[in-house]
N, CA, C and O atoms as CSV, one atom per row, in Angstrom:
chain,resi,resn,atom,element,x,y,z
A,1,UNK,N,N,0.846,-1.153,0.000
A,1,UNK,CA,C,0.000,0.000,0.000
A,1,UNK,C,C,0.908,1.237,0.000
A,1,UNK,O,O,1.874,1.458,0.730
A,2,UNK,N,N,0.396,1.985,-0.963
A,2,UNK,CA,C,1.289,3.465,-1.203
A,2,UNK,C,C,0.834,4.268,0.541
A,2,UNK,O,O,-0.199,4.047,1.173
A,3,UNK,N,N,1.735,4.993,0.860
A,3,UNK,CA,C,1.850,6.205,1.493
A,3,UNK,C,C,2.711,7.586,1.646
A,3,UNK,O,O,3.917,7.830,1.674
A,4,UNK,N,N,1.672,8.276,1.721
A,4,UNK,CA,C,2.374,9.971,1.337
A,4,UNK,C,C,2.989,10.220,2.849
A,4,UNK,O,O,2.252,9.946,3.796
A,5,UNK,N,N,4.266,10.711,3.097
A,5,UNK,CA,C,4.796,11.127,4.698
A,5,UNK,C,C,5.027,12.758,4.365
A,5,UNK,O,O,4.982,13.089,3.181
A,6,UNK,N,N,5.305,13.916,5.523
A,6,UNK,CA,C,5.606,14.709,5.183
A,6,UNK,C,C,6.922,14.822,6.265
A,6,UNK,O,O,6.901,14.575,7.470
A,7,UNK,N,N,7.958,15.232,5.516
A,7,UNK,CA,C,9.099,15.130,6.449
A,7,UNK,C,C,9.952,16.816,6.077
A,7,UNK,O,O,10.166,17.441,5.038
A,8,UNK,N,N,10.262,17.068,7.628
A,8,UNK,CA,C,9.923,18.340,8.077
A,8,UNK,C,C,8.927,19.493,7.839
A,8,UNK,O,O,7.780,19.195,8.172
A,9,UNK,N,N,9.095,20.812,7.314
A,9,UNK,CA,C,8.360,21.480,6.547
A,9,UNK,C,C,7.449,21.288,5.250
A,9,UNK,O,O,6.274,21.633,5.124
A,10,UNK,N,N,8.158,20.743,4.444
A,10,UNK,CA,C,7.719,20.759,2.777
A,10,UNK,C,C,8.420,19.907,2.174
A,10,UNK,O,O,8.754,20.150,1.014
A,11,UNK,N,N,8.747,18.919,2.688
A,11,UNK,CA,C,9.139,17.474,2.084
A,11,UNK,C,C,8.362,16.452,2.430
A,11,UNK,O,O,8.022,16.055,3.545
A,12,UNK,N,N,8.030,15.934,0.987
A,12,UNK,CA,C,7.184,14.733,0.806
A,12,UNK,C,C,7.474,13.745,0.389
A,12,UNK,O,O,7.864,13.846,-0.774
A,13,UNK,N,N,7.487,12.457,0.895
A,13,UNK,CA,C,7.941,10.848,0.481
A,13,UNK,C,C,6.463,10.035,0.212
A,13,UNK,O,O,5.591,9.776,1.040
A,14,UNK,N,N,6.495,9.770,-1.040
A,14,UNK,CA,C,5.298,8.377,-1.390
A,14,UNK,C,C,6.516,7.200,-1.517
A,14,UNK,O,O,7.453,7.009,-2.292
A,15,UNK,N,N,5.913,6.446,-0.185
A,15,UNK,CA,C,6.380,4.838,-0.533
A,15,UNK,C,C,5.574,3.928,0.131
A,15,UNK,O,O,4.646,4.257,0.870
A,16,UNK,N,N,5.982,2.538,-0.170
A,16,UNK,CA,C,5.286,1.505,0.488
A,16,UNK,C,C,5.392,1.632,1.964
A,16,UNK,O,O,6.479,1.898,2.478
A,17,UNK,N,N,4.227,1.439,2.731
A,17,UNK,CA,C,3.890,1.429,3.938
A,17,UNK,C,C,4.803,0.174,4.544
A,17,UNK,O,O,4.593,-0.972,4.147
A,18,UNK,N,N,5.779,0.451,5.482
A,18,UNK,CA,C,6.165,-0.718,6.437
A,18,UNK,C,C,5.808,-0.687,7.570
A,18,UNK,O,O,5.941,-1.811,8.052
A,19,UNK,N,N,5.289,0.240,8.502
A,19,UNK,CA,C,4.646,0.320,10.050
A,19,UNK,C,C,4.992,1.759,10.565
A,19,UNK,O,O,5.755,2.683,10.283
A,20,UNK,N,N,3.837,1.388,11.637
A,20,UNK,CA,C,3.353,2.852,12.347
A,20,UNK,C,C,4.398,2.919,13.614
A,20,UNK,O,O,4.430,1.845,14.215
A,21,UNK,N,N,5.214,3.876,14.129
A,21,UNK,CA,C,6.112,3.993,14.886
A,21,UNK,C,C,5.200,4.679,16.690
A,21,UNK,O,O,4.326,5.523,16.883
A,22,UNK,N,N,5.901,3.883,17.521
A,22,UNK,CA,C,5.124,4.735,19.070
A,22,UNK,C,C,5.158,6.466,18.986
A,22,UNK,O,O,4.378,7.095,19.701
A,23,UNK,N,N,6.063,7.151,18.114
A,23,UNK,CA,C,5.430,8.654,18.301
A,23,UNK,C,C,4.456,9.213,17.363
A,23,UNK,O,O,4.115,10.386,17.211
A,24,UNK,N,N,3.962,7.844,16.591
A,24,UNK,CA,C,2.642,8.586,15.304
A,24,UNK,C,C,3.470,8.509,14.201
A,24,UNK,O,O,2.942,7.826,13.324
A,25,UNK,N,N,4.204,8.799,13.994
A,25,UNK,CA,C,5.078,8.232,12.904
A,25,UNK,C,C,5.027,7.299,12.332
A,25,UNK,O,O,4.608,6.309,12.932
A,26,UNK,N,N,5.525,7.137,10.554
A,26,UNK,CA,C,5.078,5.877,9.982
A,26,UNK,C,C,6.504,5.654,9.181
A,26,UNK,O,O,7.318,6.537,8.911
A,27,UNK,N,N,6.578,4.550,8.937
A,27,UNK,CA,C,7.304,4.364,8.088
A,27,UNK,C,C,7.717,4.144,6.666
A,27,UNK,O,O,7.372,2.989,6.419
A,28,UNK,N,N,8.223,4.610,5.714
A,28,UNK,CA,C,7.955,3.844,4.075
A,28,UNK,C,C,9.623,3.522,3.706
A,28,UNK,O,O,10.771,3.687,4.120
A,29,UNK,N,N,8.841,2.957,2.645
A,29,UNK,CA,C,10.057,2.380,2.054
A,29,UNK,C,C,9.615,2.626,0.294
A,29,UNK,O,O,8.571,2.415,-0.323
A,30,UNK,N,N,11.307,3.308,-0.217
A,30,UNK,CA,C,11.481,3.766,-1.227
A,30,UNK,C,C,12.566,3.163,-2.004
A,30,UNK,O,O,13.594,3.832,-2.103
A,31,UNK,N,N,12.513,1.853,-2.653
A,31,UNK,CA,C,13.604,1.132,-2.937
A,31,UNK,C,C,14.580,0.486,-2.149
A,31,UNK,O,O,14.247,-0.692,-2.023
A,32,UNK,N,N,15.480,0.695,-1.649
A,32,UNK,CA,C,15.851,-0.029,-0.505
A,32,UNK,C,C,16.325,0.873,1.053
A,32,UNK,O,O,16.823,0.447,2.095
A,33,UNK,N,N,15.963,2.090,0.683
A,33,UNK,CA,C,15.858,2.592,1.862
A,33,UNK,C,C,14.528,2.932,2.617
A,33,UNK,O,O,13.438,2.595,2.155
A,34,UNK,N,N,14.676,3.691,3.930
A,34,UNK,CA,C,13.376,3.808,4.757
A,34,UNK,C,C,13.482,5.315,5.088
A,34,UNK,O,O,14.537,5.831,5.457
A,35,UNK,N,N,12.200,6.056,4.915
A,35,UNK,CA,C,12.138,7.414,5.546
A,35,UNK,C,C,10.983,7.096,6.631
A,35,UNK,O,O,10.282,6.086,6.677
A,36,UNK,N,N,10.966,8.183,7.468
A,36,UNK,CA,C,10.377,8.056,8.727
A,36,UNK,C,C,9.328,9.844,8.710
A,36,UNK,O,O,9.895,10.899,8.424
A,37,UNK,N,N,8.017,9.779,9.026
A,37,UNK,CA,C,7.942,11.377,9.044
A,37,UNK,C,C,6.272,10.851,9.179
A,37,UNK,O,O,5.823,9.736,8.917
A,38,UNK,N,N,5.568,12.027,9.664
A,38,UNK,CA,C,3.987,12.289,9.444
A,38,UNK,C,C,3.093,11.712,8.601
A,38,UNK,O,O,3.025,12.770,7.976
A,39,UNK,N,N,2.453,11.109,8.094
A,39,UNK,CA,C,1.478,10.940,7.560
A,39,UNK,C,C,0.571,11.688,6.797
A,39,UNK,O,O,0.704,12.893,7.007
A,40,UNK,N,N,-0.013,11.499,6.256
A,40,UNK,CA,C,-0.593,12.582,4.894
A,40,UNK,C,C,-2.068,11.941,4.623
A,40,UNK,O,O,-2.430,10.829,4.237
A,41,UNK,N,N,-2.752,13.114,4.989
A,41,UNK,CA,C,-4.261,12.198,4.419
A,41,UNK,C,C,-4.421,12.984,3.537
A,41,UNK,O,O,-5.369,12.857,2.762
């Protein structure tokens, strides 16, 4: 499943969903790395 993160101000990551982190945070994955940041509805 795709997900949009927003990481800091005005940076945005769409990747595959790997899990929701204890501070609300989510995780994706973009080829073989992982970004970490907010969620985007």
């Amino acid at each position: 499943m795709l997900k949009t993160i927003l990481m800091g101000s005005c940076v945005f990551v769409q990747g595959t969903y790997v899990r929701q982190l204890e501070n609300g945070k989510i995780l994706v994955r973009v080829g073989n790395r992982l970004f970490q940041g907010q969620p985007v509805s």
